[in-house]
Structures are given as C-alpha cells and as structure tokens.
N, C-alpha and C positions, 0 to 999 in steps of 0.2 A: 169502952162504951157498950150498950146493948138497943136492941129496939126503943125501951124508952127514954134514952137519952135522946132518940131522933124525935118520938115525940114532942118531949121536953122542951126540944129546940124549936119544933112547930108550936106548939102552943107559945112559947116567949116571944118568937117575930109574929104569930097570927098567918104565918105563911107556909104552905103545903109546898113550896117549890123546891126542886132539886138542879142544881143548875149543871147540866150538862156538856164535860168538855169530850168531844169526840167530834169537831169541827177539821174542815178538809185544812191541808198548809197555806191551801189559795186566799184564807179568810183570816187568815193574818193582817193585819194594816201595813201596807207598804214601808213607815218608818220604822215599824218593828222589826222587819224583813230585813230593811236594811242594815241597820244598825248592829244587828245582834252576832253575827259574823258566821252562824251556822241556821240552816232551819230547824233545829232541834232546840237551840239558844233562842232559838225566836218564838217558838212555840210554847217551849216553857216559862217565857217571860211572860208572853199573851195572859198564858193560863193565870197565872200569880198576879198580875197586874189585876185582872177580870175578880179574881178573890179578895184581895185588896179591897176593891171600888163595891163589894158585893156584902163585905162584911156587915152584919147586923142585919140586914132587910132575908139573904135567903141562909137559911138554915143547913142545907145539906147540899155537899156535890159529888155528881156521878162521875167519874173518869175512864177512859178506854183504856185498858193494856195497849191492844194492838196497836190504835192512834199513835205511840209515843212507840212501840217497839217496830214498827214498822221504818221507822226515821234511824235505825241502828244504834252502839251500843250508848252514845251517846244520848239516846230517847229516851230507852230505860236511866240513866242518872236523871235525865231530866224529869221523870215521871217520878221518881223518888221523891227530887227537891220538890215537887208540887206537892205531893200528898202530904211530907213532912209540912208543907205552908200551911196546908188546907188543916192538919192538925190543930195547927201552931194559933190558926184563925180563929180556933174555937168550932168549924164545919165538924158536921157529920159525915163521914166519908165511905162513900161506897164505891169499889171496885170491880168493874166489868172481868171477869177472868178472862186469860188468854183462852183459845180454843181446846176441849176435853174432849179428846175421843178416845179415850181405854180409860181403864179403874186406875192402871198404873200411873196416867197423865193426874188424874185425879188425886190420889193418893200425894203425888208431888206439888201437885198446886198448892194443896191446902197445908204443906208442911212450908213451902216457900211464903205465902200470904198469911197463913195466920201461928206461923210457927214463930218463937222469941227472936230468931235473927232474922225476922225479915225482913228485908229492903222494901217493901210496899206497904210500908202502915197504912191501914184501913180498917172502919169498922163492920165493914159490911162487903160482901161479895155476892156479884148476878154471874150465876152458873145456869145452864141447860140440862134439862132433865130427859131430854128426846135420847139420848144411849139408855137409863135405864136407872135404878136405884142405886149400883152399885157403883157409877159415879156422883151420887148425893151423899151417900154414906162416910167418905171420907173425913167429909167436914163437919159432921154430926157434933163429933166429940167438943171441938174449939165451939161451937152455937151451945153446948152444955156447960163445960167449964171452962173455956175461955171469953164469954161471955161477946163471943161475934156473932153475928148475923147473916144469913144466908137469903137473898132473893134468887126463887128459882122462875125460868123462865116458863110460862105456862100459854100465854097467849099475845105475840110481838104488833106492832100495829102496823106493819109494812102493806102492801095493798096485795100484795101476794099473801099474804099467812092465810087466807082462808083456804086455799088449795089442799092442803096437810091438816092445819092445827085445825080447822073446824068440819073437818072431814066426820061422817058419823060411824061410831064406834061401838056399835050394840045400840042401847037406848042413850049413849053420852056423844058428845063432839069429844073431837079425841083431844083437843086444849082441856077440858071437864075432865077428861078419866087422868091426865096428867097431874091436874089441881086436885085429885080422890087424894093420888099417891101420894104428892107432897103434904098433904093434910095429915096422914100416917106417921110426920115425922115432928119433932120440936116439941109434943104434949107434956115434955117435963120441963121446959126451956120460955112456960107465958109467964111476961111480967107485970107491975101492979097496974097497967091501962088492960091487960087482957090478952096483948098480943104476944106470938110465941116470934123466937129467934128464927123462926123458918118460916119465911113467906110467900110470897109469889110477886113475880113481873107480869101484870099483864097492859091489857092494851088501852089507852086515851080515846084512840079510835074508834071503840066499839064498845061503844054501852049498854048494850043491851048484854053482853059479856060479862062486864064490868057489875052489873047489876046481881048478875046470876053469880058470879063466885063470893060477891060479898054478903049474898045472902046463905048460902050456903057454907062458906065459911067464915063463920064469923069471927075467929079468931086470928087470921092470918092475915098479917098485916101487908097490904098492894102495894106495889109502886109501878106507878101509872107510869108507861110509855110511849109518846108518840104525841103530845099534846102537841106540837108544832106542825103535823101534819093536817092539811088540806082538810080533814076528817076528824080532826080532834077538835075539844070543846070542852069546857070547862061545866057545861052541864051533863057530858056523860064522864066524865072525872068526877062528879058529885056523889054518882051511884057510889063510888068507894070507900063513903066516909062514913062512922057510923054517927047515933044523933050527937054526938058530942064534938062532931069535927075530927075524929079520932079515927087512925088506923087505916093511910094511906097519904103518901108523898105526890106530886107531879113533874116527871123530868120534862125540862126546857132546856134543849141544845141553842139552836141555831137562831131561835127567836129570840136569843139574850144575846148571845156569843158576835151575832154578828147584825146587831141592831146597826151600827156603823154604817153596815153599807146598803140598807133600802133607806139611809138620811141623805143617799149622797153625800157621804162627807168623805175627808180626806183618812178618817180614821184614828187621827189626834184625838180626836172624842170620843173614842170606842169605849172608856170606860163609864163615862155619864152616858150613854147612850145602852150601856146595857144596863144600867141600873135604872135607866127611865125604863126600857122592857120589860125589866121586872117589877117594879110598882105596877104596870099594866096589868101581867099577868097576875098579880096578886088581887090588883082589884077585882080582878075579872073572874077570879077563881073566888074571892070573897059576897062574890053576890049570890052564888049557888052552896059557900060551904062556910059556917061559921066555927071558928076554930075556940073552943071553950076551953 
C-alpha cells in the first residue's frame, strides 16, 4: 500500500481516524485478563477483538512496538498476529518504531520493518527525526520503491514538547526547521492526491501548529497526534486538511480503546462501546472536515 491507499480508505468510510493501540495492560477488561492465560495473550486478543468491532467505520491503525515488546518475546508474536489481522481486515497500518538512536539502529530497523522477511507488516512507520537525517535516510529507498510510508515526528502533543520542539531556532521554532528538513525528502515519492510517502507527526493539540505546517507544506501528508488529550479538538485537527478533506489522519488511542471503562461497565461491552467512540469522534471531526 502507499499514502494513497490510506486516503482511499478515508475517503471510502468518510472517516479521518486512526485508531490507536498503545493502551497501558491495566485497560484490558478484566474477562479478557482472565481468561487469556498470559498478559501478552490478553493484550493481543484486546487488540484483534477492538479490529474486529472497528471494521468498516475506521480506516487505519497506529500500533506501538514498545507496547507489545515491552510484555517479552511473547509480545512481539503477539504484535505480529495483530498487524497480520489489521492486514487481513483490510486497515491501513502504521507502525510506531522501536526507539533509533544511531544510523546503524536505523539502517536495521528499516531492513527488519520494511524488508521481504519481516515479521511486522506495516504500511506505514512513525520514526524521529531529532538525531538527524541520517537516521531518516535509511528508509528512503523502501518510501521509493517499496512503496511504504514514512511519518516523521516533527511536533508531539505531550504538555511538555513545547520546552525543546517549540524552542526558537533563528527565525523557525525548532519543530518548523525539523518540518524544512523532512520536506527535503520524498519529492520523487507524491501520489495521484498529491501527497508524498514522507510525512510528518505532528500535534492535535496545537493548532496553531497544525495550521503553520499545513500551509507551508502542502504536500506532506500529517497525522495528527494527541486528539484524546485534554487540548485536542477536532477543530484544530481541521487546520490539517486540505479543501478537499485531503491529506491528514487523526490518532484516537484511549478515547476508543477504553470507552468501556468511563461507561462503568464491566468491559463485556468494550467492543460496542468503542465503536460507539468512534462514530462520536467521526461525527465530531465531520462537522469541522468534509471528506470529498
């Protein structure tokens, strides 16, 4: 798949959402917990079940390495099975990378994720660009002719990132002179919506952000972070999109994932319960962005 298959998939449901699994073990439903006989089995049934119940309404979803590797080697099989599902479902799938701090970590990544034998099919991978180009570089080639996707991190919606990424950097905020760099890369990789295989993560939180790199970059397709936080909104998620609805996803972790438990419920209904969140957020993101 490439950038405009995720399109594709937004324009066919009318929905921008990315449903994000990167939820703590605590948010599991108790009967899942139980029953599954490891938290690694429980986790990745969550996940699959949550896919399942999701099919048709949200179009793509974001997954954590760490999430699932953190849980031992059995987390990675289980991250497997899930991507292979999320495949299998018809999703868009994008992959958070494990942590990249050298060229060499980098150069491995991208042979293990988007190389022929790799255990984590995905069509899409969120790397950081804070080391420098020369951990972006690696994956160049597979965003050319293997036809993957690259979301680089540029601006996170945590309540900290302004300390660092919006620090001022000459005349730029140094999130801005990151978004110059990545822009430098994919100019031979845009497809027929426009946007190139090399994008940008930036923030839900901050629209006024959000505004600035999408007018400036017009070509590089966002994927909005943090809409679940306290600060997110779906009218500075708006800034992302260009007039056609075009060229920009929204990740929803926790406001889907664990709708279950602000119903008080026992969590038997975690699957209707997150597909009622997501009709929510869909509506709620369709009053600010029409998806043509």
């Amino acid at each position: 798949m490439s950038i405009d298959s995720l399109q594709e998939k937004i324009r066919k449901t009318k929905n921008p959402t990315v449903l994000e699994l990167a939820m703590p073990v605590g948010d599991i439903p108790p009967h899942i917990a139980e029953d599954a006989g490891s938290t690694a089995a429980a986790y990745g049934r969550f996940c699959r079940e949550l896919l399942s119940g999701l099919k048709g309404i949200v179009p793509a979803i974001r997954v954590s390495f760490s999430a699932f590797a953190l849980l031992g080697a059995e987390g990675i099989a289980e991250l497997t099975a899930v991507l292979k599902a999320a495949g299998s479902l018809g999703y868009y799938v994008v992959l958070d990378a494990p942590e990249i701090l050298s060229p060499a970590a980098a150069q491995s990544t991208a042979e293990a994720v988007f190389g022929p034998a790799s255990l984590f099919p995905c069509d899409g991978l969120v790397i950081s660009y804070y080391l420098g180009s020369d951990v972006l570089k690696p994956f160049l080639p597979y965003c050319r002719e293997g036809k993957k996707d690259l979301f680089v991190v540029a601006r996170t919606a945590n309540r900290s990132a302004p300390e660092l990424q919006d620090l001022l950097c000459g005349s730029r905020l140094v999130h801005a002179a990151a978004a110059d760099h990545v822009n430098r890369y994919g100019a031979e990789t845009a497809g027929k919506y426009g946007y190139t295989r090399v994008g940008l993560l930036a923030a839900a939180s901050s629209g006024e952000s959000v505004r600035t790199l999408r007018s400036k970059y017009p070509k590089l397709f966002l994927l909005l972070d943090g809409y679940d936080y306290p600060n997110g909104s779906g009218k500075s998620c708006s800034y992302a999109f260009d007039k056609l609805g075009h060229g920009a996803a929204v990740c929803s972790g926790t406001g889907i994932t664990c709708a279950w438990k602000r119903k008080a419920s026992d969590g038997r209904d975690f699957a209707e319960q997150a597909l009622e969140a997501a009709k929510r957020m869909k509506k709620n993101m369709s009053g600010y962005v029409t998806v043509l």
